[in-house]
C-alpha positions as CSV (number, residue, x, y, z in Angstrom):
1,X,-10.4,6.5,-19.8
2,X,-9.8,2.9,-18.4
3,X,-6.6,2.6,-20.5
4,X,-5.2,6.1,-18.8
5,X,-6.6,4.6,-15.0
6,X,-4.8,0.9,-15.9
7,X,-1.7,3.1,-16.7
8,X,-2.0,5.3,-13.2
9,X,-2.9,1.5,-11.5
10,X,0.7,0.7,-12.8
11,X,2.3,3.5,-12.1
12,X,0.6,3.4,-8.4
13,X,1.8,-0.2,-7.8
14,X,5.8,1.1,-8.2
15,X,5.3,3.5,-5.9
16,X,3.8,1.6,-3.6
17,X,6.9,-1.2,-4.0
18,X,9.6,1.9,-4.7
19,X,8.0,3.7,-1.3
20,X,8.9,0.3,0.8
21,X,12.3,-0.2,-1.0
22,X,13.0,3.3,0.0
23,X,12.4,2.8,3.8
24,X,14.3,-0.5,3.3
25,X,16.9,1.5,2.6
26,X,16.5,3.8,5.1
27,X,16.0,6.4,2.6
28,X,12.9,8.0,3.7
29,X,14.8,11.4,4.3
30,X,17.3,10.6,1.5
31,X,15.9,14.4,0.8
32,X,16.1,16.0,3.8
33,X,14.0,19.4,2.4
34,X,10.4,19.1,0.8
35,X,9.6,19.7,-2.4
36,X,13.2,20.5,-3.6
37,X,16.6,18.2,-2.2
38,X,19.4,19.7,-0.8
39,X,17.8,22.8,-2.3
40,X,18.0,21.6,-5.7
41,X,15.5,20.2,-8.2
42,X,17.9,17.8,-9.2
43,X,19.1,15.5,-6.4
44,X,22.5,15.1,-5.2
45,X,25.2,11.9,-6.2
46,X,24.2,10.5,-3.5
47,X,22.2,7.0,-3.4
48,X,19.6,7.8,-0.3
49,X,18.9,10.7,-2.2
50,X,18.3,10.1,-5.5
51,X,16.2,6.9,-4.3
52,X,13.7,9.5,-2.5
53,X,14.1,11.8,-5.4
54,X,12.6,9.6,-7.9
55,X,9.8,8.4,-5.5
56,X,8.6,11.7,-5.4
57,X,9.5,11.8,-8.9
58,X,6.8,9.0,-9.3
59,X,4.4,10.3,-7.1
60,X,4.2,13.6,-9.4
61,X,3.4,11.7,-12.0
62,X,0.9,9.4,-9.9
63,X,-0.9,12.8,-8.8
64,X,-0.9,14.3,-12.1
65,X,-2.7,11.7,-13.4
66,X,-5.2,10.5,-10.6
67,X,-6.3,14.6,-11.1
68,X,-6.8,14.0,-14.9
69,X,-8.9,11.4,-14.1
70,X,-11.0,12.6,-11.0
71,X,-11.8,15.3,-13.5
72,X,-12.5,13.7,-16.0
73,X,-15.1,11.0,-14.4
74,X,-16.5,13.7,-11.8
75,X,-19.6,13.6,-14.0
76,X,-20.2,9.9,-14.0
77,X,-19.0,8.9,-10.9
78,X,-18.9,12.2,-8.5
79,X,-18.3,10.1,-4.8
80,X,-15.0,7.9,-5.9
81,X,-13.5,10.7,-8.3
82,X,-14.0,13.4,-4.8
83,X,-12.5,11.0,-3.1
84,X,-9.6,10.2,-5.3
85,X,-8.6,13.8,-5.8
86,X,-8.7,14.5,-2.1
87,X,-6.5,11.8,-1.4
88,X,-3.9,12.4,-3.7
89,X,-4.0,16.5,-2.6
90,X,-3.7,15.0,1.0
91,X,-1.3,12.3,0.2
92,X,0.8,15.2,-1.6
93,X,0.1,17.8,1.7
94,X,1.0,14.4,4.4
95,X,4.4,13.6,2.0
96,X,5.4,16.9,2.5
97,X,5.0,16.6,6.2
98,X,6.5,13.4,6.3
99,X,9.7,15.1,5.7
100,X,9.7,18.2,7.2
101,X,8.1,17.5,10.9
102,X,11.1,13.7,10.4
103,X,8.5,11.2,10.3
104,X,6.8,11.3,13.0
105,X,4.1,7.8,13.5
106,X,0.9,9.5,13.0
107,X,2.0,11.5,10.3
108,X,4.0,8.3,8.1
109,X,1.0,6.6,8.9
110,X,-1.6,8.7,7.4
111,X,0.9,8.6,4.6
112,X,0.8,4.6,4.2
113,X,-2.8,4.7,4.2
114,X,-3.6,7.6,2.3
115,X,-1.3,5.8,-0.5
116,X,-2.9,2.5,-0.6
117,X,-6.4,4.2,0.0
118,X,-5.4,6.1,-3.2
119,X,-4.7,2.6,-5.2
120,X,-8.0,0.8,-4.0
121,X,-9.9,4.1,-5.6
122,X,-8.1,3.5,-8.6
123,X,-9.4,-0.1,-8.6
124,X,-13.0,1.0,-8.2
125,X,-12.7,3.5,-10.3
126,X,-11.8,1.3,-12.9
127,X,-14.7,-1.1,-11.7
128,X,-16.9,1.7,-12.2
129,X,-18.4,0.7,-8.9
130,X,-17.6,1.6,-5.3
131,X,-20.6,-1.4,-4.1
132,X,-18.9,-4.1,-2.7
133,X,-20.5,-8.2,-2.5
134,X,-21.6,-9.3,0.6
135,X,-19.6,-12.3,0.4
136,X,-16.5,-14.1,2.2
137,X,-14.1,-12.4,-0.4
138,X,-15.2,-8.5,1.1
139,X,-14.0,-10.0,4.0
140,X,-11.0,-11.2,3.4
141,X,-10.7,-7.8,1.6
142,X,-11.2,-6.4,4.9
143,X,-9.3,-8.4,6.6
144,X,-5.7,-8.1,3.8
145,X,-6.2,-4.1,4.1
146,X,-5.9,-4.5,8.2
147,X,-2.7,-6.7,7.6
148,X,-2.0,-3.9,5.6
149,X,-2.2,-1.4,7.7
150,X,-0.9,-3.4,10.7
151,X,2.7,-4.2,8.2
152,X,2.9,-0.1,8.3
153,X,2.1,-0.3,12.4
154,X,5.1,-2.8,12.4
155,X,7.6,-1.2,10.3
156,X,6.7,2.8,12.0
157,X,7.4,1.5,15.4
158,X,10.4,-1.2,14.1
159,X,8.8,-4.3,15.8
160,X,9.9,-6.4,12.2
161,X,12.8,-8.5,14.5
162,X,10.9,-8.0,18.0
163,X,10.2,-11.9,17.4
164,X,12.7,-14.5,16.8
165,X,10.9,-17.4,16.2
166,X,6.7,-18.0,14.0
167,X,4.2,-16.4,16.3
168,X,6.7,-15.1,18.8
169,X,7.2,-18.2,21.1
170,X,9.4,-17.6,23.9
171,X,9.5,-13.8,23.6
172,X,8.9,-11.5,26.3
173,X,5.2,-10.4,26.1
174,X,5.3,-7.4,28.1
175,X,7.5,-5.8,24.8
176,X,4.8,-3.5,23.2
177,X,7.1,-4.6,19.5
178,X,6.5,-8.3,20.5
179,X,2.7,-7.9,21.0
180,X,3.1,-6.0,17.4
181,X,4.4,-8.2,15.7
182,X,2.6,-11.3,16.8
183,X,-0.5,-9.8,16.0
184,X,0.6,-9.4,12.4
185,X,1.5,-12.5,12.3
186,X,-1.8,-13.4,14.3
187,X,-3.5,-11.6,11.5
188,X,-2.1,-13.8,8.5
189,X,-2.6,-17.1,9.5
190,X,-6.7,-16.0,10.6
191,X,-6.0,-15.1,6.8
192,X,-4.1,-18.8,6.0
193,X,-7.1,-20.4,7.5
194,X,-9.9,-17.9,6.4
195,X,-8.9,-18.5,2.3
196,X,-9.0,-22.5,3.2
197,X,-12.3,-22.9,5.1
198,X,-14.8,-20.2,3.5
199,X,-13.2,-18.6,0.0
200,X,-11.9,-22.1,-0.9
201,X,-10.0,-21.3,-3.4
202,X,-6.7,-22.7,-3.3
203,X,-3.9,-20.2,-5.3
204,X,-5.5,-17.5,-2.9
205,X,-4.5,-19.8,-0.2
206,X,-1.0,-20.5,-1.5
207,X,-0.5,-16.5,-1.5
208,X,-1.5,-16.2,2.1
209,X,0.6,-19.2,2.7
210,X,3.8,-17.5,1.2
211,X,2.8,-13.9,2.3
212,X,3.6,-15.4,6.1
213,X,6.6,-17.9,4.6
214,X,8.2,-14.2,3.4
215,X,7.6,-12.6,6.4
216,X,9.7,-15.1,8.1
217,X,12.6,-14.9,5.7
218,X,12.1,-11.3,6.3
219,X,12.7,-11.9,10.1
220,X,15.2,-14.7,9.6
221,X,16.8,-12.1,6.8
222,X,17.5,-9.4,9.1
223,X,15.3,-7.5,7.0
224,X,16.8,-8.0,3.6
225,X,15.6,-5.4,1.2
226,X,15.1,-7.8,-1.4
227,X,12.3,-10.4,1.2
228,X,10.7,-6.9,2.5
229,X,10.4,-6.1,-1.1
230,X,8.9,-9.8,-1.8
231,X,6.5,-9.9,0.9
232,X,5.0,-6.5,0.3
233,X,4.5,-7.7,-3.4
234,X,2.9,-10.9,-2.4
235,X,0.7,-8.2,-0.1
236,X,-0.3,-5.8,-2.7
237,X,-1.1,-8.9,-4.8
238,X,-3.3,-10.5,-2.1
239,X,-4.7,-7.0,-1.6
240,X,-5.7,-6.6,-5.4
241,X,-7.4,-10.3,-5.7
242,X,-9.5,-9.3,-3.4
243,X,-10.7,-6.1,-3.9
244,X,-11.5,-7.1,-7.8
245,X,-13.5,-10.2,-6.9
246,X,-15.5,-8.3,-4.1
247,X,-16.8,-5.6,-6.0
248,X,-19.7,-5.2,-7.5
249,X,-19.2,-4.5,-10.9
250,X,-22.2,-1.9,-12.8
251,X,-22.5,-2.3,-16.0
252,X,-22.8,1.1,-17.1
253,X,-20.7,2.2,-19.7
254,X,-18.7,5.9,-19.3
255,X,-19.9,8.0,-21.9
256,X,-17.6,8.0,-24.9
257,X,-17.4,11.8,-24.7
258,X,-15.1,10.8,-21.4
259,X,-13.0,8.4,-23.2
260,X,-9.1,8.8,-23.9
C-alpha cells in the first residue's frame, strides 16, 4: 500500500505545481462549466482551457486514488484515512464551487487548503503516524504551512506586486495588499532566522533563504509564471522536509492482507 500512497504523493505534488501554473496563467476558469467544459468532456483548442481541463483531469485521478487508499487503511488507521476521504469529497465539492459561484476568496481558499491539507494526510499516511515531535522542526512545520497559507491569502486578493522593494520599504501602509504582502514576507525571514538559530541545519536554511530570493524575482518578474512556479516548488519542498522530520514515526507494520 505505501508504493500506491508514494504514487498518489506524486501525483498530489503536480497538481499542486499544475493548480499554481494554472492561476499563473490566469486559467482558473479556462473551463468556465463544472464538471464538463464548454459542455463537453473533451475541452476545447483553446490553451486556458485545456490547462484547467487536465488539472481536473489530475485531480480525478488524485481522488480516485486517495479513496482506494482511505479504504483500504480504514482498518489500521481509521482517524487519517476519515480524514483523507473527506477532504478529497470536499476538495472535489469546493472545486466544483470554485467555478461555478467565479472564485470567490473564501471559497478558492478552502480550495488551497483543502488541497495541501489533502497532501500532508498523504504524508502521514505514509508515516503511518498522525503524532507529531515536540521539537523545533513541528514548528517550523507550523510555521511553512502558515506561509503557506498566507502565499494563497496573497495571490486571492492580488497583493504579489503591492510592494516594490524586500519588506515593503517606502510603500504606503494604509494598502490592506501592502500589509499582505509584507507579512509574507515578514513570515519568511522569522522562517530565514528560525532554521539558523534553533533547527541548525544549514540546507534547510539555504531553502528558506531562496524561498524569499524567488519571491523577489517573482516581484521583480512581474510575476513570471516560470519564478511563481519556482518559489511554490521551493515551498512545497520546505513544506515536505518538515512535515517528514516532525513526525513521529510508529513502527507498526500494515497488515500484509492490506498490501498492493
Amino acid at each position: 500500500m505505501k508504493k500506491l500512497i508514494i504514487i498518489n504523493v506524486f501525483f498530489t505534488i503536480a497538481l499542486l505545481v499544475l493548480g499554481i501554473i494554472t492561476a499563473a496563467f490566469g486559467a482558473c476558469l479556462g473551463c468556465p462549466d463544472w464538471p464538463l467544459c464548454y459542455g463537453s468532456v473533451l475541452p476545447p483548442e483553446n490553451f486556458t482551457a485545456k490547462l484547467e481541463y487536465y488539472h481536473r483531469l489530475v485531480a480525478a485521478i488524485v481522488g480516485v486514488l486517495s479513496i482506494i487508499i482511505g479504504i483500504t487503511y480504514f482498518k489500521n488507521q481509521k482517524l487519517l484515512s476519515s480524514l483523507l476521504i473527506f477532504l478529497i469529497i470536499s476538495q472535489i465539492l469546493v472545486g466544483g464551487l470554485t467555478v461555478i459561484l467565479r472564485m470567490p476568496f473564501v471559497i478558492s481558499m478552502s480550495h488551497a487548503i483543502l488541497a495541501v491539507s489533502t497532501y500532508i494526510v498523504l504524508l502521514l499516511l505514509y508515516k503511518n503516524s498522525y503524532k507529531f515531535k515536540r521539537n523545533f522542526w513541528t514548528l517550523a512545520f507550523i510555521l511553512i504551512f502558515i506561509y503557506y497559507v498566507w502565499g494563497a491569502v496573497v495571490d486571492k486578493t492580488s497583493s504579489k506586486l503591492a510592494c516594490e522593494n524586500i519588506l515593503c520599504l517606502s510603500s504606503n501602509f494604509q494598502d490592506l495588499k501592502v500589509i499582505i504582502q509584507f507579512a509574507y514576507q515578514t513570515i519568511n525571514l522569522t522562517l530565514i532566522f528560525f532554521s539558523f538559530i534553533f533547527l541548525k541545519d544549514v540546507i534547510f536554511s539555504v531553502l528558506m533563504i531562496s524561498i524569499f530570493i524567488a519571491n523577489i524575482f517573482v516581484i521583480k518578474s512581474l510575476l513570471s509564471v516560470s519564478m511563481v512556479t519556482i518559489h511554490y516548488i521551493l515551498t512545497l519542498l520546505a513544506l515536505t522536509t518538515a512535515i517528514l522530520k516532525s513526525i513521529k514515526e510508529v513502527e507498526k507494520e500494515i497488515p500484509k492482507a492490506s498490501e498492493v
